[in-house]
TORKOL-4160 file (C-alpha; in steps of 0.2 Angstrom, whole numbers, padded with zeros to 4 digits, m for minus):
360
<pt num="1" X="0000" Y="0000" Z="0000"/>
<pt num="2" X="0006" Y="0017" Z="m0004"/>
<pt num="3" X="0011" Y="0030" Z="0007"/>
<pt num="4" X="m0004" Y="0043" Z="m0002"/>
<pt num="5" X="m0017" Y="0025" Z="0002"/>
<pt num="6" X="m0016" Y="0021" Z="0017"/>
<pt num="7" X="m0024" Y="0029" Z="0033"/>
<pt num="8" X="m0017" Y="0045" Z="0042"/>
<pt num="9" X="m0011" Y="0038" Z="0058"/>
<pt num="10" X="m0019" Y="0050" Z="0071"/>
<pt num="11" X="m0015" Y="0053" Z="0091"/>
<pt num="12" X="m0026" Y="0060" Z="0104"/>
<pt num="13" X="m0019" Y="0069" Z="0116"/>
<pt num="14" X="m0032" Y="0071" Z="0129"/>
<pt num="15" X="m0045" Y="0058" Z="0135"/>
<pt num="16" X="m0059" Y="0066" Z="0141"/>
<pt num="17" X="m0077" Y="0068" Z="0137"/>
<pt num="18" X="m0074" Y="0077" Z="0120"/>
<pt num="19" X="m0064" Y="0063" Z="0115"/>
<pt num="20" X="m0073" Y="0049" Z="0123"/>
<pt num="21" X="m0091" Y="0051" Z="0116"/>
<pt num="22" X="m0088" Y="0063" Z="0099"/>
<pt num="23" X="m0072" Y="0062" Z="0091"/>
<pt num="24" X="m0068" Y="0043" Z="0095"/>
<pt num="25" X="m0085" Y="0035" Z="0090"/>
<pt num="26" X="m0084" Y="0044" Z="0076"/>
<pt num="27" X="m0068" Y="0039" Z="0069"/>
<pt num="28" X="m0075" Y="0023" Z="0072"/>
<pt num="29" X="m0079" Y="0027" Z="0055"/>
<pt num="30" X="m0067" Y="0037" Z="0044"/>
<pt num="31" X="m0056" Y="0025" Z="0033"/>
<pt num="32" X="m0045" Y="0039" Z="0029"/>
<pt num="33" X="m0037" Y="0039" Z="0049"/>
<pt num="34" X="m0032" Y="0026" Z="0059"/>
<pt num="35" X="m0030" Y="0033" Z="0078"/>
<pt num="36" X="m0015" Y="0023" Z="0085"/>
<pt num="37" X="m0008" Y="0034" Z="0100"/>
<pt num="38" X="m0019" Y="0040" Z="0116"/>
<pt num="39" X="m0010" Y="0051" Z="0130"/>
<pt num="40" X="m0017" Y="0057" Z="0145"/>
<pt num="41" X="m0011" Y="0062" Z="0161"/>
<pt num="42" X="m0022" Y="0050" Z="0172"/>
<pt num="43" X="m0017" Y="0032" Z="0169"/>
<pt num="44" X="m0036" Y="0025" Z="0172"/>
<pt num="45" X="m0044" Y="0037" Z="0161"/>
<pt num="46" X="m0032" Y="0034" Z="0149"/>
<pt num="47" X="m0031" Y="0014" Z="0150"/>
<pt num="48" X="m0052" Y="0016" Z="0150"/>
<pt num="49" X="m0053" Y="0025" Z="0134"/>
<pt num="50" X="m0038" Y="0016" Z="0124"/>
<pt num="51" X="m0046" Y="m0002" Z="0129"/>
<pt num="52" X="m0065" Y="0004" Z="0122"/>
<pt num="53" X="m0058" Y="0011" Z="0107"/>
<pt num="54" X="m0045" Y="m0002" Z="0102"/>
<pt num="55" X="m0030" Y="0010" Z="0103"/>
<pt num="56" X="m0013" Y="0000" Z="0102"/>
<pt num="57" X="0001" Y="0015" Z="0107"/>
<pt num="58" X="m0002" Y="0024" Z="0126"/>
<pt num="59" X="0005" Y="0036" Z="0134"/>
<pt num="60" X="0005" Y="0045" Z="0148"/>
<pt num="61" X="0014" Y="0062" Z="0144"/>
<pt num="62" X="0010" Y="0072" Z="0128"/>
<pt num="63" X="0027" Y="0076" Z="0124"/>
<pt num="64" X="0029" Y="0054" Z="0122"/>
<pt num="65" X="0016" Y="0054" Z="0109"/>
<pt num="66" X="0022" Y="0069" Z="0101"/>
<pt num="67" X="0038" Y="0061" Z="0095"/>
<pt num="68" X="0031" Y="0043" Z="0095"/>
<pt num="69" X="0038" Y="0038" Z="0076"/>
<pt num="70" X="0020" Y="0030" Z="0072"/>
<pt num="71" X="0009" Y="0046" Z="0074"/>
<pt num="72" X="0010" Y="0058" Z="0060"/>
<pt num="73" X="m0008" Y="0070" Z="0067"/>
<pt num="74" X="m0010" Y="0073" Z="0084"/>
<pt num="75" X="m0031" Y="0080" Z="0090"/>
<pt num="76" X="m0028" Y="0092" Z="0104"/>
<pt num="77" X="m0042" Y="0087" Z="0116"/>
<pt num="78" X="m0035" Y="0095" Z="0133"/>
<pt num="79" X="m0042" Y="0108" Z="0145"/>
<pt num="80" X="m0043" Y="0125" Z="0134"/>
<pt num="81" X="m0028" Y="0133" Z="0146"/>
<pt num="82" X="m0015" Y="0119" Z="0137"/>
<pt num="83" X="m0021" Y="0121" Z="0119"/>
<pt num="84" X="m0008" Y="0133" Z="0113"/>
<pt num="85" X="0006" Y="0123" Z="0124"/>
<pt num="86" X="0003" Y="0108" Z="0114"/>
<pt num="87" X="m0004" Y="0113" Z="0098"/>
<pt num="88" X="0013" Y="0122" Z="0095"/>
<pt num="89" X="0023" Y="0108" Z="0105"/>
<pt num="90" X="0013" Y="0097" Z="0090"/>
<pt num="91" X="0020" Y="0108" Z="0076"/>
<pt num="92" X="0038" Y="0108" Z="0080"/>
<pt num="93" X="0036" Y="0090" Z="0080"/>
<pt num="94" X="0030" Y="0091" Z="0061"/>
<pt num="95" X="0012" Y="0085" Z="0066"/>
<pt num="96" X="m0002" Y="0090" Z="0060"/>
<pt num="97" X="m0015" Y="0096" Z="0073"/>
<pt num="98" X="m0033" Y="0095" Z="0077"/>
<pt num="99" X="m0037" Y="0109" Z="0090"/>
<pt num="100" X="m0054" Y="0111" Z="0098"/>
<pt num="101" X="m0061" Y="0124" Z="0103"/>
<pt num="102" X="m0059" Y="0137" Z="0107"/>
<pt num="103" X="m0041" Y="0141" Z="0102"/>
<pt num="104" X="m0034" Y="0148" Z="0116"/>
<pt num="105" X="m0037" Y="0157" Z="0135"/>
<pt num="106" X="m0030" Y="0175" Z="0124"/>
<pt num="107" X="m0029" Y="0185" Z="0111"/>
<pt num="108" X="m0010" Y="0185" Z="0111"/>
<pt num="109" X="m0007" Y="0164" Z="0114"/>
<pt num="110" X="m0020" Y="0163" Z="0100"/>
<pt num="111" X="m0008" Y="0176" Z="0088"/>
<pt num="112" X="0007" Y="0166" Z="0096"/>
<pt num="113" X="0000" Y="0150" Z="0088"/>
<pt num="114" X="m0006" Y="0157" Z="0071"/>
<pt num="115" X="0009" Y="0163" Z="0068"/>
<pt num="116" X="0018" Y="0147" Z="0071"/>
<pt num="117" X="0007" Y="0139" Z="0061"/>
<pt num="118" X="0010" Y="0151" Z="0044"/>
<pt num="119" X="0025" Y="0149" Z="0045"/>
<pt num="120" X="0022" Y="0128" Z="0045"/>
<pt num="121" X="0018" Y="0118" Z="0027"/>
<pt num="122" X="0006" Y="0107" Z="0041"/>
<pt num="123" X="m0010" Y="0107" Z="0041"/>
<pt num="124" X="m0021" Y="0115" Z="0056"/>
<pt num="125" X="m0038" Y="0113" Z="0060"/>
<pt num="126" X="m0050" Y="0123" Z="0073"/>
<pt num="127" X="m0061" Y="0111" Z="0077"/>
<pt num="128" X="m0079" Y="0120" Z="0078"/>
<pt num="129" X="m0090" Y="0102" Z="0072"/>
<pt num="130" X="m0106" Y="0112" Z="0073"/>
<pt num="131" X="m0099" Y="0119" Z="0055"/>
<pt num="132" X="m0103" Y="0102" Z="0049"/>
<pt num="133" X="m0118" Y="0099" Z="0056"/>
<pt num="134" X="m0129" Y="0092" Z="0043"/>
<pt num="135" X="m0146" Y="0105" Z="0047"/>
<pt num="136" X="m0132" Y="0118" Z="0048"/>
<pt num="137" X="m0124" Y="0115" Z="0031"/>
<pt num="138" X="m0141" Y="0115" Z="0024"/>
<pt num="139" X="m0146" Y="0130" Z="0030"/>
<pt num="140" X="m0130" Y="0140" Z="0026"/>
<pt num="141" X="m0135" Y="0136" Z="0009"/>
<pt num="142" X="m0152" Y="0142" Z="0010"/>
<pt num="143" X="m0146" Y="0157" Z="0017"/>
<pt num="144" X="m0133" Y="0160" Z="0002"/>
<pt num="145" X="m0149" Y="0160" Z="m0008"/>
<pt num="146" X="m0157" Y="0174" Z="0003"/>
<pt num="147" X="m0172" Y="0165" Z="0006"/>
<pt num="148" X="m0176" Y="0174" Z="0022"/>
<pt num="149" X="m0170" Y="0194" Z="0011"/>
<pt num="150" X="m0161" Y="0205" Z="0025"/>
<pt num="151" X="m0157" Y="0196" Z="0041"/>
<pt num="152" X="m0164" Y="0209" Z="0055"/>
<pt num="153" X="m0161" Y="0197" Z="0068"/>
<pt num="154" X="m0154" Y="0181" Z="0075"/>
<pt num="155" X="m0158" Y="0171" Z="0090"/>
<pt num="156" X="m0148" Y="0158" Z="0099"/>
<pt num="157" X="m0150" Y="0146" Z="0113"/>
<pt num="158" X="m0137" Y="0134" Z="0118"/>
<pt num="159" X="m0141" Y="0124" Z="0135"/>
<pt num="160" X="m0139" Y="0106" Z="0144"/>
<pt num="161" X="m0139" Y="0099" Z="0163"/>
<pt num="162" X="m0118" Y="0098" Z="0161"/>
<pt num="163" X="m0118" Y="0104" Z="0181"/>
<pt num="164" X="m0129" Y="0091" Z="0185"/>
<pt num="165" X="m0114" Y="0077" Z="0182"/>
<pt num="166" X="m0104" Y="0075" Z="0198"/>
<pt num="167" X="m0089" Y="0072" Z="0191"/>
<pt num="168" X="m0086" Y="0086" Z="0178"/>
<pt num="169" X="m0068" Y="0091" Z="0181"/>
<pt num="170" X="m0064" Y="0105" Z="0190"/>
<pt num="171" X="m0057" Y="0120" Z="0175"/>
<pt num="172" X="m0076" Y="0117" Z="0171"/>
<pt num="173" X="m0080" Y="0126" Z="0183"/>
<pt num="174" X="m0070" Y="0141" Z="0182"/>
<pt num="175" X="m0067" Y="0154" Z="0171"/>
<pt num="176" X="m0048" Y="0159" Z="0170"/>
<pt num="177" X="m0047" Y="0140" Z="0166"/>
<pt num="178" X="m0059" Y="0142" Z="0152"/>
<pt num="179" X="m0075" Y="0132" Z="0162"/>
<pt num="180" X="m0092" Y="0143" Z="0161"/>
<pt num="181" X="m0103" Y="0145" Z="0149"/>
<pt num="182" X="m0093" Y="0157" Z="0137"/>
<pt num="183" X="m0079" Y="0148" Z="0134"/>
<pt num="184" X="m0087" Y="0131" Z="0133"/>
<pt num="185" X="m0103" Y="0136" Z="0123"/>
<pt num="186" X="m0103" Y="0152" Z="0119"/>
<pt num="187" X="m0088" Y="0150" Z="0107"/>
<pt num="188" X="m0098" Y="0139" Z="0098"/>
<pt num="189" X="m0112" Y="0150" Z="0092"/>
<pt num="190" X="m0100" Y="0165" Z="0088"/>
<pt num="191" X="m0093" Y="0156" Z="0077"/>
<pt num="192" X="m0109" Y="0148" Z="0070"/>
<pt num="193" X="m0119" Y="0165" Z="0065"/>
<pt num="194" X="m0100" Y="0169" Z="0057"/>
<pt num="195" X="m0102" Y="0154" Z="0047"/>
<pt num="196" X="m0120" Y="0154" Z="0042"/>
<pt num="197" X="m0122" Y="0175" Z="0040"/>
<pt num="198" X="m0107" Y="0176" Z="0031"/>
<pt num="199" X="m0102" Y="0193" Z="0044"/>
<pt num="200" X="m0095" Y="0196" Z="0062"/>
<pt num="201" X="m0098" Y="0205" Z="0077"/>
<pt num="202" X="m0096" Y="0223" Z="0079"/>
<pt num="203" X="m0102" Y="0225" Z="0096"/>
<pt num="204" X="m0108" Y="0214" Z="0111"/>
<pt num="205" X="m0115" Y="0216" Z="0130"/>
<pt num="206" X="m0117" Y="0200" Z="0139"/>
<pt num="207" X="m0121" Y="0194" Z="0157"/>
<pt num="208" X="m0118" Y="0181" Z="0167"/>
<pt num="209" X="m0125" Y="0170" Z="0183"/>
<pt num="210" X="m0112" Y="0160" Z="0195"/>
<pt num="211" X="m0118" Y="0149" Z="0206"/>
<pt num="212" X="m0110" Y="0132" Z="0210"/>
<pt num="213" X="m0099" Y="0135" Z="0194"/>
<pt num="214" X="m0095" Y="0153" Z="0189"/>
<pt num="215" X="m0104" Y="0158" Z="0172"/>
<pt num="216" X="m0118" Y="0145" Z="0173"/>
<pt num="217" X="m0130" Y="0155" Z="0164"/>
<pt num="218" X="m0126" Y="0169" Z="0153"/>
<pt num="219" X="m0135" Y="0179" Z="0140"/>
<pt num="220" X="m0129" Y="0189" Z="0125"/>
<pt num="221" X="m0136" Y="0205" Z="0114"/>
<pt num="222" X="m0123" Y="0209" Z="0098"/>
<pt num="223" X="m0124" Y="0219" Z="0084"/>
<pt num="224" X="m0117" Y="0210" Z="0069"/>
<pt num="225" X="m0106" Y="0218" Z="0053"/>
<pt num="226" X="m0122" Y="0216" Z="0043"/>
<pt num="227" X="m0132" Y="0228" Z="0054"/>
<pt num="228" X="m0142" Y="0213" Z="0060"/>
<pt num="229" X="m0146" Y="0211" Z="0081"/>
<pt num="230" X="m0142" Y="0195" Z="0087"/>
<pt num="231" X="m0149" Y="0189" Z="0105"/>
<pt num="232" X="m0143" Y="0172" Z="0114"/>
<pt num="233" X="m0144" Y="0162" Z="0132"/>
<pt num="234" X="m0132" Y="0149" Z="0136"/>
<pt num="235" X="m0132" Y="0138" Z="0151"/>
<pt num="236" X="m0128" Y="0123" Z="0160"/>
<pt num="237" X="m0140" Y="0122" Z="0173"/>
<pt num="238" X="m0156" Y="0116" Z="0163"/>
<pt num="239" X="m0163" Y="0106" Z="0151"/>
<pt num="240" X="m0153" Y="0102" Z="0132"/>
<pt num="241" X="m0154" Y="0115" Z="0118"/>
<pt num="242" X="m0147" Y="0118" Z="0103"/>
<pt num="243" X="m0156" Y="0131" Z="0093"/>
<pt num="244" X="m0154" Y="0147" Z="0081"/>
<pt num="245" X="m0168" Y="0155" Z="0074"/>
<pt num="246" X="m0161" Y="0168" Z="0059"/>
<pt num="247" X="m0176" Y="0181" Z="0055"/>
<pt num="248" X="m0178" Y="0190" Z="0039"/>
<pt num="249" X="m0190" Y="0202" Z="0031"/>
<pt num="250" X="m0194" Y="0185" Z="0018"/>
<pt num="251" X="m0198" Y="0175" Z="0035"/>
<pt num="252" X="m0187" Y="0165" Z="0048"/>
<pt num="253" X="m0176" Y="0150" Z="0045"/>
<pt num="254" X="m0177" Y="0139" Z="0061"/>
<pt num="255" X="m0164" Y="0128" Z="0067"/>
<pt num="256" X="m0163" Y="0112" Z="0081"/>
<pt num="257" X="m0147" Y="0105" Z="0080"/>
<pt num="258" X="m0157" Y="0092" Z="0093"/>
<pt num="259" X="m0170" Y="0086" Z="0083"/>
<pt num="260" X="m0167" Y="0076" Z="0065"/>
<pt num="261" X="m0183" Y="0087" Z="0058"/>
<pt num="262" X="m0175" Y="0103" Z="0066"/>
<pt num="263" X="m0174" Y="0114" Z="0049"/>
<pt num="264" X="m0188" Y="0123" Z="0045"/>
<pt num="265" X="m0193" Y="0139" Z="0032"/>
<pt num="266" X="m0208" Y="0150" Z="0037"/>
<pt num="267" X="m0212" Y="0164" Z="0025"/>
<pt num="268" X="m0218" Y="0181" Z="0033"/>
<pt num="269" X="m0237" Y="0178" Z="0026"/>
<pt num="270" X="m0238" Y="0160" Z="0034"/>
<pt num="271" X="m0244" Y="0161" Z="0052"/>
<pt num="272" X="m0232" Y="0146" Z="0064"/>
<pt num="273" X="m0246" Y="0143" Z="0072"/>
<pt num="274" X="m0262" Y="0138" Z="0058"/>
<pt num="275" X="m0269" Y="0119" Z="0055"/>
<pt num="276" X="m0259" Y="0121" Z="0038"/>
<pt num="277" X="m0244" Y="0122" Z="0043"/>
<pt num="278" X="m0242" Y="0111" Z="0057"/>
<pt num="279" X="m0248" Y="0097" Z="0043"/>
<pt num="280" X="m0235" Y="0104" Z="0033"/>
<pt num="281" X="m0222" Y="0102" Z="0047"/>
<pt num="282" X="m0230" Y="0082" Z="0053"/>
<pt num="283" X="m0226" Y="0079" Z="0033"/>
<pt num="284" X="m0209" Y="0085" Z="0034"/>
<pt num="285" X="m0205" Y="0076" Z="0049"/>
<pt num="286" X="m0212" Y="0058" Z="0043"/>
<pt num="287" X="m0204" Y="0062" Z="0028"/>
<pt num="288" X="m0187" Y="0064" Z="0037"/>
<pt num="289" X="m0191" Y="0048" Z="0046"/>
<pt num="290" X="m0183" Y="0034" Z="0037"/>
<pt num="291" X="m0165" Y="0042" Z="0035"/>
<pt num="292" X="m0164" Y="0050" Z="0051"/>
<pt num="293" X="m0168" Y="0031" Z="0058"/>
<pt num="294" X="m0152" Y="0024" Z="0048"/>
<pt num="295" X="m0141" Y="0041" Z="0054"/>
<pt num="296" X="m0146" Y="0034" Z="0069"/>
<pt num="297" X="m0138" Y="0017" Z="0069"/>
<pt num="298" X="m0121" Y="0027" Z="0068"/>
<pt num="299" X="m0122" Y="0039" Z="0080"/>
<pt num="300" X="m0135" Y="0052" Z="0073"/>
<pt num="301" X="m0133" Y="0070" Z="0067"/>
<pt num="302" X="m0120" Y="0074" Z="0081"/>
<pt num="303" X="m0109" Y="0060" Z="0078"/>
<pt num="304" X="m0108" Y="0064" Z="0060"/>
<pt num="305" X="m0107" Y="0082" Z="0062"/>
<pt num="306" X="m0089" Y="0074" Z="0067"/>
<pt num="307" X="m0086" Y="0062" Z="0057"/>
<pt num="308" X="m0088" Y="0075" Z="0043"/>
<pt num="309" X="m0075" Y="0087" Z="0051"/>
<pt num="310" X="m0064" Y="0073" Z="0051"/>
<pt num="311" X="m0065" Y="0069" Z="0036"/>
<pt num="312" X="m0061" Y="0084" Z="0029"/>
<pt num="313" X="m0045" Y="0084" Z="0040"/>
<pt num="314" X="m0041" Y="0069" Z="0031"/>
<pt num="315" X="m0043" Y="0077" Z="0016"/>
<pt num="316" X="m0030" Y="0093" Z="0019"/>
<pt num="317" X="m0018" Y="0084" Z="0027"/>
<pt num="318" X="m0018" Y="0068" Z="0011"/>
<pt num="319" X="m0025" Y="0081" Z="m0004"/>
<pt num="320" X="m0021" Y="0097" Z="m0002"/>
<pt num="321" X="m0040" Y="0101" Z="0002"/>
<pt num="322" X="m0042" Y="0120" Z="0009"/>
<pt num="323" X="m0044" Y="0122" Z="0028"/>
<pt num="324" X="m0062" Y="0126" Z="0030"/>
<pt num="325" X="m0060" Y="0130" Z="0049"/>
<pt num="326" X="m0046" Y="0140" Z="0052"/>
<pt num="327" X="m0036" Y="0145" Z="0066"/>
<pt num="328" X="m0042" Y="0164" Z="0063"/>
<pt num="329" X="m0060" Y="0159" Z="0062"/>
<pt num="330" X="m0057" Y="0151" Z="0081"/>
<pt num="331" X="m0047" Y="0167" Z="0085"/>
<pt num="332" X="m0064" Y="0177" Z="0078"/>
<pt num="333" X="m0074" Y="0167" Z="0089"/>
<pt num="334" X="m0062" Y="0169" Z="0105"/>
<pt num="335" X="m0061" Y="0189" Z="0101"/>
<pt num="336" X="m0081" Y="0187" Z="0103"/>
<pt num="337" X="m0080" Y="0177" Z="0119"/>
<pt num="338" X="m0068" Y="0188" Z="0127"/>
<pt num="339" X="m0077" Y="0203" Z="0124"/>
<pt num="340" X="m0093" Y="0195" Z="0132"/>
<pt num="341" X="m0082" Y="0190" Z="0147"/>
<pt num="342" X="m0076" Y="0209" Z="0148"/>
<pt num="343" X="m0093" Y="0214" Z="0147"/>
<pt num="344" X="m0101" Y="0205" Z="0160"/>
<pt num="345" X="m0085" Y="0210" Z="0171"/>
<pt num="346" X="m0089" Y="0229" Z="0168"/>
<pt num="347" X="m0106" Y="0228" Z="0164"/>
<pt num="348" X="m0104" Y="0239" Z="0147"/>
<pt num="349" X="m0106" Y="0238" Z="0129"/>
<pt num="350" X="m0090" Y="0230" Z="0122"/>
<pt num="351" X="m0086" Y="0233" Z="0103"/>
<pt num="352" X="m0072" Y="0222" Z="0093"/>
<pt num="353" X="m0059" Y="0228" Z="0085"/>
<pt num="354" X="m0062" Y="0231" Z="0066"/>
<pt num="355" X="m0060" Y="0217" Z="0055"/>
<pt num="356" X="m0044" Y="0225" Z="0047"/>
<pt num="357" X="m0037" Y="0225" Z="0063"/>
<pt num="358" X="m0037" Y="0210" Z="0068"/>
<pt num="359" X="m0027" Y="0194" Z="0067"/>
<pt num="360" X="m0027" Y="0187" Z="0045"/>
């Protein structure tokens, strides 16, 4: 078998939850990598994950899988305060890396690694999977086609029971270790209304709720490049949501990341509410019925969302395909969620630095 046809031989570095119920099942998977190398810190967790997946190479520092001869990529699935420390450790090995979100703790670690990275032939990949959900693909194309006209406003909600688990690690509680709801979710819906409006944010006021874990609940208002408001409310003290709602003056395009029916068109002149269109909606769903049931058997929409992120890794690193989530789009989002942290701090308005500023 030749070098260009056999599978990219992957590492994770980083054992947790991340790792353990998205990225790894999903692998499961995706002929084009083979994961070979696990490292974590604790010796159990790492032993538990590597014997479920089938992983052959262990190890329990990061810097052994780094320079590990059988690992040519590396995922970065640490706590967000040791991204840069290993994705950049990752580099100088001549690995390429898989980061998740968000990209760093600050603005200047985040320049510090993009730097590194431009001046690398490797391949580098912010890992933001809700890009690749399959609703939110779809809608980013119906949005391209200006089926809802001018967007006049966007609203987000992005919520589970994650403080309910007892043993959620500790820098999950704690902002200045990136825990709270702005680092861990927020991020993620930044950079979602960047990637399906096509515009960033120009301004942002947020505030937040500590209770047991500081930043349980937050909420956001932003004014976005394309002069349209956005609203959201992220929180890990309630029930699991995953929704954005973009409205227009053509009508609003809903989506539930949560449900396998969750897209939904509805013109300005139909009413939500009528006998019509809720038959219209029940047609929609039965119709979505039978696929979503085989989707199922692999994981559903979520798993995919990463199987189809790693895929496309696979694809930069063996084709040359463009990277389609870039360190600067995670350093766009992190701009975002330190400017909501900033606000919630001084309660004020906090606008961003203008796009021609800012990190290319």
């Amino acid at each position: 078998m030749s070098d260009r046809a056999r599978p990219l031989r992957l590492g994770i570095i980083g054992c947790g939850v991340v790792a353990a119920r998205g990225h790894l099942p999903a692998l499961r998977t995706v002929p084009d990598i083979e994961v070979v190398a696990a490292a974590d810190i604790d010796p159990e967790r790492l032993r538990r994950l590597a014997d479920a997946f089938q992983i052959p190479r262990r190890h329990s520092d990061p810097t052994a899988l780094l320079t590990d001869p059988e690992v040519e990529a590396v995922a970065v699935c640490v706590p967000a305060r040791l991204h840069v420390e290993i994705a950049l450790a990752a580099l100088e090995a001549g690995r390429h890396v898989f980061l998740e979100k968000p990209i760093a703790l600050s603005l200047v670690d985040g320049n510090r690694l993009i730097a590194r990275a431009r001046r690398s032939s490797l391949t580098a990949l912010m890992g933001f999977n809700l890009r690749w959900h399959r609703l939110v693909r779809q809608a980013r194309e119906m949005l391209r086609r200006e089926i809802v006209g001018r967007v006049e406003l966007v609203r987000s909600v992005l919520a589970s029971n994650t403080r309910s688990h007892g043993n959620a690690p500790a820098w999950r509680k704690r902002r200045e270790l990136g825990g709270g709801e702005f680092f861990e979710t927020a991020v993620h819906h930044f950079d979602l209304w960047r990637f399906l409006l096509d515009t960033d944010i120009e301004e942002i006021f947020a505030t937040s709720r500590s209770a047991q874990w500081e930043d349980e609940t937050a909420a956001v208002t932003a004014r976005l490049a394309n002069g349209a408001l956005a609203t959201a409310a992220f929180s890990t003290a309630t029930r699991d949501a995953n929704e954005v709602e973009i409205h227009g003056q053509q009508g609003c395009l809903s989506l539930s990341l949560l449900r396998f029916d969750g897209l939904q068109f509805t013109g300005i002149s139909t009413h939500p509410g009528d006998l019509r269109s809720r038959l219209r909606g029940f047609a929609r769903t039965l119709a979505a019925l039978p696929p979503a049931a085989l989707r199922a058997r692999q994981g559903g929409d979520f798993i995919d969302s990463y199987r189809s992120e790693w895929r496309h890794f696979a694809a930069c690193v063996q084709k040359g395909a463009p990277v389609a989530c870039t360190l600067e789009d995670g350093h766009r989002a992190l701009e975002a969620t330190l400017a909501a942290l900033d606000s919630a701090s001084q309660g004020r308005v906090v606008r961003m630095a203008p796009a021609t500023d800012r990190t290319r």
